[in-house]
RONU-253064 format. One record per atom (N, C-alpha, C): atom name; x, y, z; residue in one letter; residue number from 0. Coordinates in nm, 2 decimals, padded with zeros to 4 digits. Last residue first. Layout:
RONU-253064
 atom     c1     c2     c3 res   n
   CA      X      Y      Z   A NUM
...
//
This chain:
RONU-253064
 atom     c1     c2     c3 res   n
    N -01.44  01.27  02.06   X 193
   CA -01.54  01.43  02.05   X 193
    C -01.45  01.52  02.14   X 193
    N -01.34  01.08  02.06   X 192
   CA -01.25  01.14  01.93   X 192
    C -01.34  01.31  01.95   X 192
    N -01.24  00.88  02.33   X 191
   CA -01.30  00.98  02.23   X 191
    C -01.27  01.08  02.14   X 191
    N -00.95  00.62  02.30   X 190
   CA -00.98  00.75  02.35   X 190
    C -01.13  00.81  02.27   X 190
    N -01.03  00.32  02.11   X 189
   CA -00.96  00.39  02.19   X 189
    C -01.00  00.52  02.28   X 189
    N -01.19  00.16  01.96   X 188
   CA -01.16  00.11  02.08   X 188
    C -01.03  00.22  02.16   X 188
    N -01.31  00.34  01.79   X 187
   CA -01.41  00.26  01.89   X 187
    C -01.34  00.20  01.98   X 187
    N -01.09  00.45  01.67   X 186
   CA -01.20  00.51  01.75   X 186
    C -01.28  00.42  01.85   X 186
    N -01.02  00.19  01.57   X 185
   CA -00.95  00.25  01.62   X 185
    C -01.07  00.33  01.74   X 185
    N -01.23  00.16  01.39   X 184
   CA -01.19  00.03  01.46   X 184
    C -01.10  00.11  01.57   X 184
    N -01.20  00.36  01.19   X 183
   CA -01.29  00.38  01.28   X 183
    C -01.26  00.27  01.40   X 183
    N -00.96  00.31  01.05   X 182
   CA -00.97  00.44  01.19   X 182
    C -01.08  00.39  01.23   X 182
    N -00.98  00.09  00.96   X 181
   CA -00.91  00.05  01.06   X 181
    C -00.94  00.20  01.16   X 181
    N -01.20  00.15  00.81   X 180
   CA -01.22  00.07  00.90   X 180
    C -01.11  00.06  00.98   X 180
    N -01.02  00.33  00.61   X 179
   CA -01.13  00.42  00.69   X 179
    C -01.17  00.32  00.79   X 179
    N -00.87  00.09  00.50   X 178
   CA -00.80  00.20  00.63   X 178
    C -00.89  00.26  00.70   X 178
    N -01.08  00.05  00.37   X 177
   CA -01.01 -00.05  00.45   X 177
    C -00.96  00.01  00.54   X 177
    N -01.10  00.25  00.17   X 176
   CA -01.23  00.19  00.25   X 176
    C -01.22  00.09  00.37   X 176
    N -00.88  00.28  00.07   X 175
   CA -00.91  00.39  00.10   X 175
    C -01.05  00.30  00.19   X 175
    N -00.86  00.02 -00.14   X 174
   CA -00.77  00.04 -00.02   X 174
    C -00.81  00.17  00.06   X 174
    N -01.11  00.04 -00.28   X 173
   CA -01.13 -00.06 -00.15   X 173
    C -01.00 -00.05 -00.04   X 173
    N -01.01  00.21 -00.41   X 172
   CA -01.06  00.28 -00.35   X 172
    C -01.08  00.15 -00.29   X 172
    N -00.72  00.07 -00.51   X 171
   CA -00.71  00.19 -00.45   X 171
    C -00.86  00.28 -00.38   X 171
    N -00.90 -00.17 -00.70   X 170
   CA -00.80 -00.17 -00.54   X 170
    C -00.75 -00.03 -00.49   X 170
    N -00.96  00.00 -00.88   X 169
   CA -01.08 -00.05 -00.77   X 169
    C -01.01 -00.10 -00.66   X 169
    N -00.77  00.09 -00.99   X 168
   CA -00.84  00.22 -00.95   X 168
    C -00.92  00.12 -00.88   X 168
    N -00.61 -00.16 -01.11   X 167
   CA -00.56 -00.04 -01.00   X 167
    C -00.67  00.06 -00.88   X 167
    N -00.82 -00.25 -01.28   X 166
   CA -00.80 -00.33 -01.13   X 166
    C -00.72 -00.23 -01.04   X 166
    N -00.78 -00.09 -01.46   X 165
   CA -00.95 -00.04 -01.36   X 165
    C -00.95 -00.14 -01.22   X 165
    N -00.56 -00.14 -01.60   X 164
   CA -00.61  00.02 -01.51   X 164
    C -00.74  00.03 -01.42   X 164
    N -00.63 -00.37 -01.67   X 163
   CA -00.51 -00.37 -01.54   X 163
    C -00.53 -00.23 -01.47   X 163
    N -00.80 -00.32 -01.84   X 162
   CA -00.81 -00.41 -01.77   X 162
    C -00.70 -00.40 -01.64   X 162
    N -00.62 -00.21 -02.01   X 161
   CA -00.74 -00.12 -01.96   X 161
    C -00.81 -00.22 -01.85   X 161
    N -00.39 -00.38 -02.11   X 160
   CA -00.37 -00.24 -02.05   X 160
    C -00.52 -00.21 -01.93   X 160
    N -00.31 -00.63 -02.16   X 159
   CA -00.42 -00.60 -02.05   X 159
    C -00.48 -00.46 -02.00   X 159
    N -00.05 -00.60 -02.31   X 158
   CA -00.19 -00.68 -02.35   X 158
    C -00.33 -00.61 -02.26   X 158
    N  00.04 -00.52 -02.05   X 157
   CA  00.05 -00.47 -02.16   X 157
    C -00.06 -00.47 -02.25   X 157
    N  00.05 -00.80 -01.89   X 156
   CA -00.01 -00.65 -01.88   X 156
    C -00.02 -00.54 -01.93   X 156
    N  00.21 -00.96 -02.06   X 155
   CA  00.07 -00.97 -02.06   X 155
    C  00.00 -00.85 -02.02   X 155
    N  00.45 -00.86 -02.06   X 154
   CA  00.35 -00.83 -02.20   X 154
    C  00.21 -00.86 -02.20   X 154
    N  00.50 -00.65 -01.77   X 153
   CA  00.53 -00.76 -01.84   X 153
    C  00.42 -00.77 -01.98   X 153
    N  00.43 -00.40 -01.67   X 152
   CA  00.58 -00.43 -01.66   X 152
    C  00.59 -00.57 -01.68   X 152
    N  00.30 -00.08 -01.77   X 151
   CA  00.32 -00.23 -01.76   X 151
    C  00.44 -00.29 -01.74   X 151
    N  00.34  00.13 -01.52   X 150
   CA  00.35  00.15 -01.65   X 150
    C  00.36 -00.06 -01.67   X 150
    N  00.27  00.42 -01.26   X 149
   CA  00.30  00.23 -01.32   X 149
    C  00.27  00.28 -01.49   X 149
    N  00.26  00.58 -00.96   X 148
   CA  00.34  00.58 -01.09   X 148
    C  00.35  00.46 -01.17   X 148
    N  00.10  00.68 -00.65   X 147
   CA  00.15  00.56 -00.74   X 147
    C  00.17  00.64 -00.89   X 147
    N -00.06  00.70 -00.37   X 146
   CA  00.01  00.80 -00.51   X 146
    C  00.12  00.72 -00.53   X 146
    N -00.27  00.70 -00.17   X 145
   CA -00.18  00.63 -00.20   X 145
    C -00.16  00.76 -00.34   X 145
    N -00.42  00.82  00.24   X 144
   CA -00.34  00.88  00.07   X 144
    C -00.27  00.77  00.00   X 144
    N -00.66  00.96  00.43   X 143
   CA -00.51  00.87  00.39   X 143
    C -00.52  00.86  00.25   X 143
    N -00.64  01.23  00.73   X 142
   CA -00.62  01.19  00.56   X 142
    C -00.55  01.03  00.52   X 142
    N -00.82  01.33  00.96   X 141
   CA -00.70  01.22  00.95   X 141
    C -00.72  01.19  00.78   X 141
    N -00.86  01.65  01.11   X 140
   CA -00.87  01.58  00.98   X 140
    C -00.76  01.49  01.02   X 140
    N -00.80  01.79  01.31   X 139
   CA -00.81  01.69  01.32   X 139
    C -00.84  01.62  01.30   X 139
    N -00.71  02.10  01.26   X 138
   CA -00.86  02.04  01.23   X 138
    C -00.88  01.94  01.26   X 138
    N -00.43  02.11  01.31   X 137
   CA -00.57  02.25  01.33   X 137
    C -00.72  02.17  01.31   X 137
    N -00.31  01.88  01.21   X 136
   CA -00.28  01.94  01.40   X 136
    C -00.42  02.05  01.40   X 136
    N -00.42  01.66  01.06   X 135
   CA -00.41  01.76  01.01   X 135
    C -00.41  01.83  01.19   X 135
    N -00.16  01.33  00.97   X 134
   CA -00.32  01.42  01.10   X 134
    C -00.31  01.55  01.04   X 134
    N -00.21  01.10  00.75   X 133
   CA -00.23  01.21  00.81   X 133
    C -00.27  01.30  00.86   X 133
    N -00.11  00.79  00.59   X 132
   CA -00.19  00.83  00.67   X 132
    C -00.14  01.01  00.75   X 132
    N  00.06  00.65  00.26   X 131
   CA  00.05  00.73  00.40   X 131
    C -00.11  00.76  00.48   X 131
    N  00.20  00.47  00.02   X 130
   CA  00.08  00.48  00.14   X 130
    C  00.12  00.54  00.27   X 130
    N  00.34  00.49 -00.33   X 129
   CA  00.31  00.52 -00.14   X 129
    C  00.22  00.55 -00.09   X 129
    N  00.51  00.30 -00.57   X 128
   CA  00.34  00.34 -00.44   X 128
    C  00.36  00.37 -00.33   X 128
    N  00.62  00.24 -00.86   X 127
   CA  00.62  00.33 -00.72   X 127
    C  00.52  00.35 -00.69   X 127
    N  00.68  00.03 -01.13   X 126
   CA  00.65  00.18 -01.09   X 126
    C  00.63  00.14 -00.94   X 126
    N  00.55 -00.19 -01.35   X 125
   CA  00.66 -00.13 -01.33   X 125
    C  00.63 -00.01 -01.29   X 125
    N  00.35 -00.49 -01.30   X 124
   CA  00.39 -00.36 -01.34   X 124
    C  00.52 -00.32 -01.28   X 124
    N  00.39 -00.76 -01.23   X 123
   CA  00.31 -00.76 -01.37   X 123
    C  00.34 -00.61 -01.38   X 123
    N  00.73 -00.82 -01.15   X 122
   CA  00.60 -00.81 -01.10   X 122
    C  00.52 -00.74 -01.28   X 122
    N  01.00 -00.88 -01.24   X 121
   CA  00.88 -01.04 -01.28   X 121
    C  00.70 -00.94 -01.24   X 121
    N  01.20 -00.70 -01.06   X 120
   CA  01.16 -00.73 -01.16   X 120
    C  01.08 -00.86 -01.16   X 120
    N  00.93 -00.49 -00.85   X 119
   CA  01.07 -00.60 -00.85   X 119
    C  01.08 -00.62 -00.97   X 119
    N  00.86 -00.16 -00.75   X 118
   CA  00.85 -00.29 -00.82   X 118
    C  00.94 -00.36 -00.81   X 118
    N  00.84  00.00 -00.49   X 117
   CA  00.95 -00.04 -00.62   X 117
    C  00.91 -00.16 -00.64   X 117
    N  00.70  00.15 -00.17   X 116
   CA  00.74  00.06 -00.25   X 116
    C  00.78  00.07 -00.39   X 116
    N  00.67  00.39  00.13   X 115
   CA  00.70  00.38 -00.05   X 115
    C  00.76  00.24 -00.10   X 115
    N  00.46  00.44  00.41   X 114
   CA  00.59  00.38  00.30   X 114
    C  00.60  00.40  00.17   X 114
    N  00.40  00.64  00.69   X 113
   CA  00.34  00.56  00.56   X 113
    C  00.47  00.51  00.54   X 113
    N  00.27  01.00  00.85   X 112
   CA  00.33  00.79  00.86   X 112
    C  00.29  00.68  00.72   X 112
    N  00.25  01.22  00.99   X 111
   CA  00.26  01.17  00.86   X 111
    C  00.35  01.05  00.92   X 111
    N  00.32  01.42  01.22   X 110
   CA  00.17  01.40  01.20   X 110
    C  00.18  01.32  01.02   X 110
    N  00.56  01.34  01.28   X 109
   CA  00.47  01.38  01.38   X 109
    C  00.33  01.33  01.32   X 109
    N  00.67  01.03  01.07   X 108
   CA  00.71  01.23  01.09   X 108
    C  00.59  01.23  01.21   X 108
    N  00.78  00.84  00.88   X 107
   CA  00.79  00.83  01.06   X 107
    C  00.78  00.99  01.08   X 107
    N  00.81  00.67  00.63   X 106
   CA  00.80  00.81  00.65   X 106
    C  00.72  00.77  00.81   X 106
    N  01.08  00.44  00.44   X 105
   CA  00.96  00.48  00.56   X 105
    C  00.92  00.63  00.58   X 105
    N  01.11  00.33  00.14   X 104
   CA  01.12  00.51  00.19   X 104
    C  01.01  00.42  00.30   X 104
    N  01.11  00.13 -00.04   X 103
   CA  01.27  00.20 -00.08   X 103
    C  01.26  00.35  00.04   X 103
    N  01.04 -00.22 -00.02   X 102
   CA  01.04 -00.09  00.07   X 102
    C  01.16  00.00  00.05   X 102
    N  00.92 -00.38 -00.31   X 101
   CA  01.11 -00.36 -00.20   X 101
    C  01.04 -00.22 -00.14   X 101
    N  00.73 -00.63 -00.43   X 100
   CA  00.81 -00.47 -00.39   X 100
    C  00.92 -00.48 -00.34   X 100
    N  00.59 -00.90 -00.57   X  99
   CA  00.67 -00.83 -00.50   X  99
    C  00.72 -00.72 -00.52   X  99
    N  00.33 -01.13 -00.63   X  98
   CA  00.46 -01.10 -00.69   X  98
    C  00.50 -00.98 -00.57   X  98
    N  00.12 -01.40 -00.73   X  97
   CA  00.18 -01.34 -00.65   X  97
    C  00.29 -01.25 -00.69   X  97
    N -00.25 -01.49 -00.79   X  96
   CA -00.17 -01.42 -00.81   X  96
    C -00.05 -01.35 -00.72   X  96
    N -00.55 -01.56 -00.78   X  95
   CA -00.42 -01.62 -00.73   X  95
    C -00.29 -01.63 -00.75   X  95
    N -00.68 -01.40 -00.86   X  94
   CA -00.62 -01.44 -00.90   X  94
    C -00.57 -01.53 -00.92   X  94
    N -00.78 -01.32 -00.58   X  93
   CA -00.91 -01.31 -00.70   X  93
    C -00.84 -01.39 -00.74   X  93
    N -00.57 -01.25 -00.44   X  92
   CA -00.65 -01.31 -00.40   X  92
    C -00.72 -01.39 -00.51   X  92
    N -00.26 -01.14 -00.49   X  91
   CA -00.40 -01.10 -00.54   X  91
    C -00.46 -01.20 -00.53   X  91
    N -00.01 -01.08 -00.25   X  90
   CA -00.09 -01.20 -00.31   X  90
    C -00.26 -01.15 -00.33   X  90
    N  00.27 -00.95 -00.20   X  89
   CA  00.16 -00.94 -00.27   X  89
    C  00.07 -01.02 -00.32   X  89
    N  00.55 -00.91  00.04   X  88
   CA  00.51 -01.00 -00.09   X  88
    C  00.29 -00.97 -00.12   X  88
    N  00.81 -00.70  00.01   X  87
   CA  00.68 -00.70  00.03   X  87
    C  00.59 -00.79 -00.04   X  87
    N  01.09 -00.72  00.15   X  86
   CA  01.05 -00.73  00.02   X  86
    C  00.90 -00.73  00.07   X  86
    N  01.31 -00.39  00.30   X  85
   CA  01.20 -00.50  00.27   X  85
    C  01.09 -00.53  00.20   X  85
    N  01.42 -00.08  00.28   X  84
   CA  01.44 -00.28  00.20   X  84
    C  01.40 -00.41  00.21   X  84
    N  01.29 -00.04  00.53   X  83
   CA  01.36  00.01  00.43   X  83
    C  01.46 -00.11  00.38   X  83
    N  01.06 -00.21  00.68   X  82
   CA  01.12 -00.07  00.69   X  82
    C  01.24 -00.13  00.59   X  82
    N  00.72 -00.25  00.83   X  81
   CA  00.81 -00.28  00.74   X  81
    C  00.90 -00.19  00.72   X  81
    N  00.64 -00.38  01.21   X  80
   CA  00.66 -00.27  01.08   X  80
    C  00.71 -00.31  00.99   X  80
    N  00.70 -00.68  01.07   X  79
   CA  00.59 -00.57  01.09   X  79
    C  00.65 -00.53  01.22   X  79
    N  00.85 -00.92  00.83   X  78
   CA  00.81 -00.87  00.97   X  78
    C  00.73 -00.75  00.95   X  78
    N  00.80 -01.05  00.63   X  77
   CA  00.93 -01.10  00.71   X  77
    C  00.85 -01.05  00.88   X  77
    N  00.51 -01.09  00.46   X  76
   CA  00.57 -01.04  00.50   X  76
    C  00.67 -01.10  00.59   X  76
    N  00.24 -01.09  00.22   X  75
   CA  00.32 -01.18  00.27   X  75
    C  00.47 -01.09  00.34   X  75
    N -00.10 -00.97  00.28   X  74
   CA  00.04 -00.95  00.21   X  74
    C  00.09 -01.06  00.30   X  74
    N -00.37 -01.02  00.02   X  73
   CA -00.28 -01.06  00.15   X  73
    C -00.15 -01.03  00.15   X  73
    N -00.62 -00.87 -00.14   X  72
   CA -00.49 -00.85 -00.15   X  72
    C -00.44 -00.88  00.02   X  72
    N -00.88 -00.95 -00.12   X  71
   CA -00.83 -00.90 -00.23   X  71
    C -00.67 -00.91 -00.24   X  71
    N -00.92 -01.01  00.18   X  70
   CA -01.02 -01.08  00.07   X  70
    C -00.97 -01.01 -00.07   X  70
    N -00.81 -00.82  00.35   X  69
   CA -00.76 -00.91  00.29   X  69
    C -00.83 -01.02  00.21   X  69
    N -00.79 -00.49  00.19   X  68
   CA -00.85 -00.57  00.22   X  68
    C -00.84 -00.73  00.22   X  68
    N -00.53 -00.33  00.22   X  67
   CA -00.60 -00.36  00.14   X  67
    C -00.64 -00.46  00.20   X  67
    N -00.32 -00.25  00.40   X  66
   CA -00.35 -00.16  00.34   X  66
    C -00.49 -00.21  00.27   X  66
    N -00.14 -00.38  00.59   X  65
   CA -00.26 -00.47  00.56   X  65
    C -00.37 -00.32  00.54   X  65
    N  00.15 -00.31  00.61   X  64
   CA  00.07 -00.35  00.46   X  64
    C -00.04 -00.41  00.49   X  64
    N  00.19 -00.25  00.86   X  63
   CA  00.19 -00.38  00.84   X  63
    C  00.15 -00.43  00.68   X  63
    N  00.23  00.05  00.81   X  62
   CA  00.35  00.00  00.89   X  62
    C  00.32 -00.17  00.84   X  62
    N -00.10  00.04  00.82   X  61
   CA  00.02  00.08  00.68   X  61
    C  00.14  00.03  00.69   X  61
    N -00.17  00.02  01.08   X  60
   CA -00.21 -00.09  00.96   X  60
    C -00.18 -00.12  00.87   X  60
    N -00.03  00.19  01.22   X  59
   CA -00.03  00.05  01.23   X  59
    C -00.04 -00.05  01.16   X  59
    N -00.19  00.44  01.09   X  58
   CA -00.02  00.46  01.09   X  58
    C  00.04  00.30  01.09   X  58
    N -00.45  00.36  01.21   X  57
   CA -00.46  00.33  01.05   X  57
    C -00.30  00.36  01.00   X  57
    N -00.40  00.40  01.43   X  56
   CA -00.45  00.24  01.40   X  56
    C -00.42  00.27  01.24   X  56
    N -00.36  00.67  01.49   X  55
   CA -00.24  00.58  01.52   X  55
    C -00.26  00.41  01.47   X  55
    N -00.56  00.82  01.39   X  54
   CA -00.46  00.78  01.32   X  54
    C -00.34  00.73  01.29   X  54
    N -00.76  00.73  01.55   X  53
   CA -00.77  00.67  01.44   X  53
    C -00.65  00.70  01.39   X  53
    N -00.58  00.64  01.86   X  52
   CA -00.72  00.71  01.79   X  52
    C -00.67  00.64  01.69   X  52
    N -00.40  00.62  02.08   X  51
   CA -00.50  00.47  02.04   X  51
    C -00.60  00.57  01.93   X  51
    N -00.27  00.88  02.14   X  50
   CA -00.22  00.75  02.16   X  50
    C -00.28  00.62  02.09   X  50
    N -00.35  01.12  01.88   X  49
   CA -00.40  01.03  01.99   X  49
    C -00.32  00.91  02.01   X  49
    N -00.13  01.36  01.73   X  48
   CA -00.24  01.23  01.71   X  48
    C -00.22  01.16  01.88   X  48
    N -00.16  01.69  01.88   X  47
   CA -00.05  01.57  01.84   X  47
    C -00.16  01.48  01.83   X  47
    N -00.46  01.88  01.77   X  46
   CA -00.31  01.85  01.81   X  46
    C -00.25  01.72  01.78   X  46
    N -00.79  01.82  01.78   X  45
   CA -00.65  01.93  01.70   X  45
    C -00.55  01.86  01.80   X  45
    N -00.94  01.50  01.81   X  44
   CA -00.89  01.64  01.88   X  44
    C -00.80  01.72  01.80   X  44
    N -00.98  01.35  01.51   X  43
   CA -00.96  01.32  01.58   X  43
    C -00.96  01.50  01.65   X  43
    N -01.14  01.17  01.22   X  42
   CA -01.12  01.25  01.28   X  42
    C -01.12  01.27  01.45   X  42
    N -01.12  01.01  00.92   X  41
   CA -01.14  01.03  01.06   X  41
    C -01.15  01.12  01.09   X  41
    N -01.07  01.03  00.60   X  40
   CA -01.17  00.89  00.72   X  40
    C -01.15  00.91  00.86   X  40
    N -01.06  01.20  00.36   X  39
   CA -01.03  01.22  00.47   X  39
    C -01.13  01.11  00.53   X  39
    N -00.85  01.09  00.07   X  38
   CA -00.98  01.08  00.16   X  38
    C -00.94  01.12  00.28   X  38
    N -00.66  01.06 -00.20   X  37
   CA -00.66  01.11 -00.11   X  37
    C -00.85  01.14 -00.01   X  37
    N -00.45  00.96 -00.49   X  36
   CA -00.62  00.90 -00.38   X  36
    C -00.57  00.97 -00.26   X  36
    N -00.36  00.92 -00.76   X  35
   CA -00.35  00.98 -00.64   X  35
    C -00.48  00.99 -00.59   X  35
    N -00.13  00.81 -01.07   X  34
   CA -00.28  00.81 -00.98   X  34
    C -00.26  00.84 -00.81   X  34
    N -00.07  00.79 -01.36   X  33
   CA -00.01  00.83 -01.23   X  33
    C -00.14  00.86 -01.17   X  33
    N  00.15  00.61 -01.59   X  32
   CA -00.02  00.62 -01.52   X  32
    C  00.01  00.67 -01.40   X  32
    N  00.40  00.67 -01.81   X  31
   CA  00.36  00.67 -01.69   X  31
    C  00.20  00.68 -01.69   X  31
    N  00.53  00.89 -01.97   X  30
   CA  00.44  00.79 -02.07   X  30
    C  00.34  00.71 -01.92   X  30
    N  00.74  01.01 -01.90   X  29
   CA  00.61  01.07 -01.87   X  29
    C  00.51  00.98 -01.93   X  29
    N  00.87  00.80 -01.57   X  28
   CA  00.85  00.85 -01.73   X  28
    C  00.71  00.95 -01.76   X  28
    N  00.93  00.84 -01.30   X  27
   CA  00.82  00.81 -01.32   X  27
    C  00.85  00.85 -01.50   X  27
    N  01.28  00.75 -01.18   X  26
   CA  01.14  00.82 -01.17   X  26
    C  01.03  00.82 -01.31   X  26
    N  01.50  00.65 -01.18   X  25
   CA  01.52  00.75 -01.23   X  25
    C  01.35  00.80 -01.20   X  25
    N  01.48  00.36 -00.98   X  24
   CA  01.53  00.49 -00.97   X  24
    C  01.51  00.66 -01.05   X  24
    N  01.36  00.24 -01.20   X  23
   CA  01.26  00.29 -01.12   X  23
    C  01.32  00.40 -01.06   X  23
    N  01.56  00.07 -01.38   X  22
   CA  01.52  00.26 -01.44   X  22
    C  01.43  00.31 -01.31   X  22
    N  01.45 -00.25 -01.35   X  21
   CA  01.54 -00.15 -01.39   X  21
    C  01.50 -00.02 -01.39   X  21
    N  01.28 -00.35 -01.01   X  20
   CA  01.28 -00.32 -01.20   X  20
    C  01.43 -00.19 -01.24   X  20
    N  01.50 -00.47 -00.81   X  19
   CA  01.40 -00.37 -00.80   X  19
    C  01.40 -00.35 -00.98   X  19
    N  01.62 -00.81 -00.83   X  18
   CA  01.62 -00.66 -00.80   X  18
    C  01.50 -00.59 -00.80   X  18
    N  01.55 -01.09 -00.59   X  17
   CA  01.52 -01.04 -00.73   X  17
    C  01.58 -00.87 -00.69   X  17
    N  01.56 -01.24 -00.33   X  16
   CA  01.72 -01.22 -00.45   X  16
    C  01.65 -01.11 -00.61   X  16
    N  01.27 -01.20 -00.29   X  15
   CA  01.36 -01.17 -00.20   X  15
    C  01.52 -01.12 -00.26   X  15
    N  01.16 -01.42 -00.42   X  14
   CA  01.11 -01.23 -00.48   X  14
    C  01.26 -01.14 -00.40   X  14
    N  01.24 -01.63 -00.33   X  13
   CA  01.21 -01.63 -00.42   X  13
    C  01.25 -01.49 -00.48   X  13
    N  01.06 -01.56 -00.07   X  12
   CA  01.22 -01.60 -00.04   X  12
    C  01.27 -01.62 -00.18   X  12
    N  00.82 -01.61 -00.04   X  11
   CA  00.85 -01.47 -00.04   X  11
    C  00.99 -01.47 -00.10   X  11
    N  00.55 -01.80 -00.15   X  10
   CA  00.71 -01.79 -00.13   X  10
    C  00.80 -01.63 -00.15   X  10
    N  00.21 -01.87 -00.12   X   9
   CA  00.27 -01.74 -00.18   X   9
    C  00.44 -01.76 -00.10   X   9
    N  00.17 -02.23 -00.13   X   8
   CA  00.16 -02.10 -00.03   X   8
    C  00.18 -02.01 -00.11   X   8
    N -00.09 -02.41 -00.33   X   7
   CA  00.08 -02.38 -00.30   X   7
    C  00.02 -02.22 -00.23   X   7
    N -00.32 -02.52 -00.41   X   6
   CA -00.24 -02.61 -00.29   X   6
    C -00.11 -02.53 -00.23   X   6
    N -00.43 -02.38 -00.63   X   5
   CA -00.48 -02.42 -00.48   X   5
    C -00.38 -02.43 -00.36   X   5
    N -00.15 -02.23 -00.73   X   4
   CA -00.24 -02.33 -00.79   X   4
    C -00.29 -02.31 -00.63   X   4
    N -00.05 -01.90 -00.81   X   3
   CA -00.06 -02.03 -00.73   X   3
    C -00.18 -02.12 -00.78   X   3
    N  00.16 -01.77 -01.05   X   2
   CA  00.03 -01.80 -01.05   X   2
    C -00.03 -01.95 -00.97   X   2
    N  00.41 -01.51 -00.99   X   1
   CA  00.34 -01.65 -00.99   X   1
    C  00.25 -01.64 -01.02   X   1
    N  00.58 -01.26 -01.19   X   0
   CA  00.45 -01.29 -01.14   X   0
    C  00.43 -01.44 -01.13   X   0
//
């Protein structure tokens, strides 16, 4: 974890030679924080998702990590889409705080679009997040969803425990309130959703 001063950018290139935390492969311990957000924020026609609807904008917005509001969380990125082994750079606003993932899973299915990230090692936790968006083809529910696994992954966050749990849970519903803007942003400027 950096900690930018005013003046300095967030350096991706840095995070980029780092590995992924040790053991993430093996999956979630049970000692683990495991948390799962699911909201439905659109809705679209039953069938295949809409060329320009909500849950082709909010499939867009995840593809780019701009998951989270950028007044909280900016991401630093190579490119957009992001796709499998790419570092994901993370800059907590509030903080001015930086540190990094590795894209270990794209999901590109008909009606399901998202990623899965892996901590690096130096990032303040240890564990796995994925962000998806989904159409429901009978209802035209659009769901979006993160489900995450962490456990501290330096002493300060450790230290921090209860304090770092309620920064998760309030960045996961401002990330659920962000996407719901991108569907509706979507709606407004694409096909009718009636």
């Amino acid at each position: 974890m950096n900690l930018l001063l005013p003046w300095q950018a967030p350096d991706l290139a840095a995070w980029e030679a780092r590995p992924v935390a040790t053991g993430i492969s093996r999956g979630a311990p049970p000692s683990a924080a495991r948390d799962a957000y699911r909201r439905v924020i659109a809705r679209e026609r039953p069938g295949p998702p809409e060329e320009n609807g909500p849950y082709a904008g909010v499939a867009r917005a995840i593809a780019g990590y701009r998951v989270f509001p950028d007044w909280l969380i900016a991401p630093v990125l190579r490119r957009a889409p992001v796709r499998p082994g790419d570092t994901v750079g993370i800059f907590f606003r509030p903080l001015r705080l930086f540190f990094a993932a590795r894209v270990s899973e794209v999901i590109d299915a008909p009606f399901l679009a998202g990623f899965t990230y892996q901590t690096l090692q130096g990032h303040p936790e240890y564990g796995e997040e994925t962000f998806a968006v989904e159409k429901d083809p009978q209802s035209g529910n659009i769901t979006a969803s993160l489900e995450s696994w962490s456990l501290p992954g330096l002493p300060l966050t450790r230290l921090a425990t209860p304090l770092v749990r309620w920064l998760q849970r309030f960045a996961s519903e401002q990330a659920l309130r962000n996407l719901e803007r991108y569907a509706g942003c979507a709606a407004a400027s694409g096909p009718s959703s009636e």
